[in-house]
C-alpha positions as semicolon CSV with decimal commas, in nm:
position;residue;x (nm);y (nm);z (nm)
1;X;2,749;-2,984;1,371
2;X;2,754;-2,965;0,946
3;X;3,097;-3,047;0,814
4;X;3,264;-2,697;0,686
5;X;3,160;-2,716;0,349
6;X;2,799;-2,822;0,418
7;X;2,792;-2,547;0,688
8;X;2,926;-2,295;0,410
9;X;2,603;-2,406;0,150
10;X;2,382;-2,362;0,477
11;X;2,533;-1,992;0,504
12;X;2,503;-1,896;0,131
13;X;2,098;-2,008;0,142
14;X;2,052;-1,797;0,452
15;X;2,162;-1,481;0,247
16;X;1,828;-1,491;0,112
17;X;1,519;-1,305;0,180
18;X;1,319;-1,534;0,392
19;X;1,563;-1,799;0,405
20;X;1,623;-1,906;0,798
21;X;1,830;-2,193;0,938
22;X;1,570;-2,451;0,894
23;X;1,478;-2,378;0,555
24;X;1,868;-2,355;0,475
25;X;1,928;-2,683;0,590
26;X;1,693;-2,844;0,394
27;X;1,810;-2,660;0,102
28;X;2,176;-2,682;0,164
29;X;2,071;-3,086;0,225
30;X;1,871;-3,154;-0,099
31;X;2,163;-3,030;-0,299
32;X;2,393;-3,236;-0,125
33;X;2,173;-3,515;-0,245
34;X;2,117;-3,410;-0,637
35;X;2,297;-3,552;-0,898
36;X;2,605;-3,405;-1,056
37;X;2,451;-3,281;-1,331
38;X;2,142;-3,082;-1,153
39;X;2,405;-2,936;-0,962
40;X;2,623;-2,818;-1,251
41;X;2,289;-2,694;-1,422
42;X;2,200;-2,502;-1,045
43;X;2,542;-2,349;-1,087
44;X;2,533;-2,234;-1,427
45;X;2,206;-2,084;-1,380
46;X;2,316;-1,914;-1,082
47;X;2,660;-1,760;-1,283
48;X;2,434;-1,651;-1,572
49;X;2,182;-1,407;-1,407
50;X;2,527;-1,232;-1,354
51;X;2,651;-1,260;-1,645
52;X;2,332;-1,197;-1,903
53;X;2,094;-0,997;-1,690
54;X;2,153;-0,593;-1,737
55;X;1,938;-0,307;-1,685
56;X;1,680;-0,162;-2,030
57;X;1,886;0,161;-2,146
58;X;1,562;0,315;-2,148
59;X;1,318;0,212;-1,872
60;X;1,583;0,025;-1,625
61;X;1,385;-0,282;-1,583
62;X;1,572;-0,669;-1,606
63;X;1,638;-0,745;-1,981
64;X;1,926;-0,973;-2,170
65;X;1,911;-0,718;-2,445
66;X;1,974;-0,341;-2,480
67;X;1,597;-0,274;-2,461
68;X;1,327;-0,471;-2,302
69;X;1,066;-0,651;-2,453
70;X;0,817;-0,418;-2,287
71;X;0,984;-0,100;-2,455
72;X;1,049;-0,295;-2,742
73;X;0,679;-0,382;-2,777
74;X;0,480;-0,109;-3,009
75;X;0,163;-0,283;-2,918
76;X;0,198;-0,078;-2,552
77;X;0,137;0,290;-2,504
78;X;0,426;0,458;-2,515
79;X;0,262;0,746;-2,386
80;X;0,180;0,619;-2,030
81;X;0,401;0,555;-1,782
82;X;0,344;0,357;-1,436
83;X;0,700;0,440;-1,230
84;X;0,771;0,160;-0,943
85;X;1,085;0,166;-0,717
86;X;1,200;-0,201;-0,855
87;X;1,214;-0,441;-1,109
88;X;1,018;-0,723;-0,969
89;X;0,705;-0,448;-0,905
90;X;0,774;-0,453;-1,293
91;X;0,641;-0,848;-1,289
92;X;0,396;-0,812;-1,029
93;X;0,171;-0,584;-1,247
94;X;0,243;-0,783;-1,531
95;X;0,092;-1,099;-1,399
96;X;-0,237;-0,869;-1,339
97;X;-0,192;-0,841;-1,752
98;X;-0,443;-0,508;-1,696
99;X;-0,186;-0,240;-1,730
100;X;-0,068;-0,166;-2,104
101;X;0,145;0,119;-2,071
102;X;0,531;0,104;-2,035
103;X;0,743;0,156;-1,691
104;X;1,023;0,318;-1,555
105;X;1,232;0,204;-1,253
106;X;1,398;0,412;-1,026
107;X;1,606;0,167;-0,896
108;X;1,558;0,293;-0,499
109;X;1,323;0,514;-0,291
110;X;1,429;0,897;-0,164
111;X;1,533;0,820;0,200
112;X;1,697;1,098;0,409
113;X;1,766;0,813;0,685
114;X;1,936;0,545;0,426
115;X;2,100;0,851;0,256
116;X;1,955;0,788;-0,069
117;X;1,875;1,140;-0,264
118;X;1,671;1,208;-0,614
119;X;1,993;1,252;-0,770
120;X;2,067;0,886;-0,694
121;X;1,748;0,754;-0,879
122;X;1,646;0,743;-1,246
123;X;1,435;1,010;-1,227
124;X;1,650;1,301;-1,485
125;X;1,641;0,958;-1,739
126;X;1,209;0,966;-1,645
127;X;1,196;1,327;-1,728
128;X;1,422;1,277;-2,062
129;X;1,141;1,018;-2,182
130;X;0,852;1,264;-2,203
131;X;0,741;1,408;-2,437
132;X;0,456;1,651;-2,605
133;X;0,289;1,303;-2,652
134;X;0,316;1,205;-2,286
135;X;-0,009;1,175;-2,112
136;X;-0,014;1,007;-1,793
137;X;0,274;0,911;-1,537
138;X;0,140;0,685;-1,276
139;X;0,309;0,614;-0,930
140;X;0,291;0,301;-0,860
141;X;0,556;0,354;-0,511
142;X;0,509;0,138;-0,173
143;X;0,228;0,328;0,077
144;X;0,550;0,369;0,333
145;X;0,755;0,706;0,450
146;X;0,980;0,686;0,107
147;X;0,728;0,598;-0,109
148;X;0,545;0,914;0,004
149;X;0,793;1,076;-0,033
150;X;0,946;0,979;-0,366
151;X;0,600;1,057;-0,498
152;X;0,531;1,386;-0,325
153;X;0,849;1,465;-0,489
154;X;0,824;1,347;-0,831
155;X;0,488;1,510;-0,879
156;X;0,586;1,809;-0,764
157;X;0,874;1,758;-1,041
158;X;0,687;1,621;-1,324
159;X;0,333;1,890;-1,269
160;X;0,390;2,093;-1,480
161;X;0,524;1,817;-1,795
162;X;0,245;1,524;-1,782
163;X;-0,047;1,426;-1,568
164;X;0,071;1,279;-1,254
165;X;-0,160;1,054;-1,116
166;X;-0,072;0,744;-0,812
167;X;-0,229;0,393;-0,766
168;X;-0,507;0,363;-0,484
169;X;-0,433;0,249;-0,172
170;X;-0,685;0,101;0,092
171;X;-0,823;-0,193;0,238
172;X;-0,748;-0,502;0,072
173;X;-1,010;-0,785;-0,078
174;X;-1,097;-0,991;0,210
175;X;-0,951;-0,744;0,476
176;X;-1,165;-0,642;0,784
177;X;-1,179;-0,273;0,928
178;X;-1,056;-0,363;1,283
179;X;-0,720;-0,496;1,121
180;X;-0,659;-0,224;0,915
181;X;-0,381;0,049;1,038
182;X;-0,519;0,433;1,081
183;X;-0,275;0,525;0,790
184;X;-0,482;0,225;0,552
185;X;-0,844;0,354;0,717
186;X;-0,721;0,716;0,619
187;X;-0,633;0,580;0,218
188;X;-0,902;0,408;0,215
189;X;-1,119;0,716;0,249
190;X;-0,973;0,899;0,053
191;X;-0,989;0,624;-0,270
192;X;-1,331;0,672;-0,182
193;X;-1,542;0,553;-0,530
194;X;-1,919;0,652;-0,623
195;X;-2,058;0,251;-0,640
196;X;-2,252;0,234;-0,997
């Protein structure tokens, strides 16, 4: 229906998460439309997340520089570390701006079925960053099979170094019991608080 090239743009947007044929079109279509220059700037962008975007040498999160300005930041506590699986659970608890420790990313979840093993994640570079100063690591993994599993693991790992403690999971703001799965009814008991 598209000419080829058009077609090809409609192709590229679909590659993203969330991106169907609909929402491609209209992208693929609104470029065609733009002027030379927004397009140029679009492209550059693009070619530079590539190109400038590497991994902190110490925590793995997204950084143009050899250390993030979160690890770069003395203002944090160095001495508490929330682990996530990714980089963009990095920016999610920032935008809560409650959390003022540092982070670690492993960069994957242990999954038997995908094949991934510990040895594949950052977790030896985790355990190099403690220290006798170390108080707390938190998990901060997804409430799914891996994420149970990458934390059963790494406190079992990390017990006898550092307090290991793990976010709460339950029911969310605004959520109703009947909706809630047996595995989110059976967090939610256990998160269990004393009301003040």
């Amino acid at each position: 229906m598209y000419p080829k090239t058009l077609q090809q743009l409609i192709e590229s947007f679909k590659m993203l998460p969330g991106v169907g044929q609909k929402t491609a079109e209209r992208y693929a279509l609104t470029m065609l439309e733009s002027n030379i220059e927004d397009l140029n700037e679009f492209a550059s962008n693009l070619m530079n997340i590539k190109l400038n975007i590497k991994t902190c040498k110490v925590c793995h999160n997204l950084t143009e520089t050899e250390i993030c300005d979160i690890c770069a930041d003395n203002t944090r506590d160095q001495n508490t570390i929330c682990v996530v699986s990714s980089a963009k659970e990095v920016f999610s608890i920032e935008k809560t701006q409650e959390y003022h420790g540092v982070y670690h990313v492993l960069d994957g979840l242990i999954s038997t079925k995908k094949g991934i093993m510990p040895d594949q994640l950052n977790i030896e570079s985790l355990e190099k960053r403690l220290s006798q100063e170390s108080k707390e690591v938190i998990l901060a993994l997804n409430a799914t099979v891996e994420g149970e599993m990458t934390s059963l693991y790494l406190a079992k790992r990390l017990e006898d170094k550092v307090d290991v403690t793990r976010l709460a999971f339950g029911l969310p703001i605004g959520g109703h019991l009947d909706y809630a799965d047996d595995m989110t009814l059976i967090k939610a008991f256990e998160g269990r608080n004393k009301i003040k």
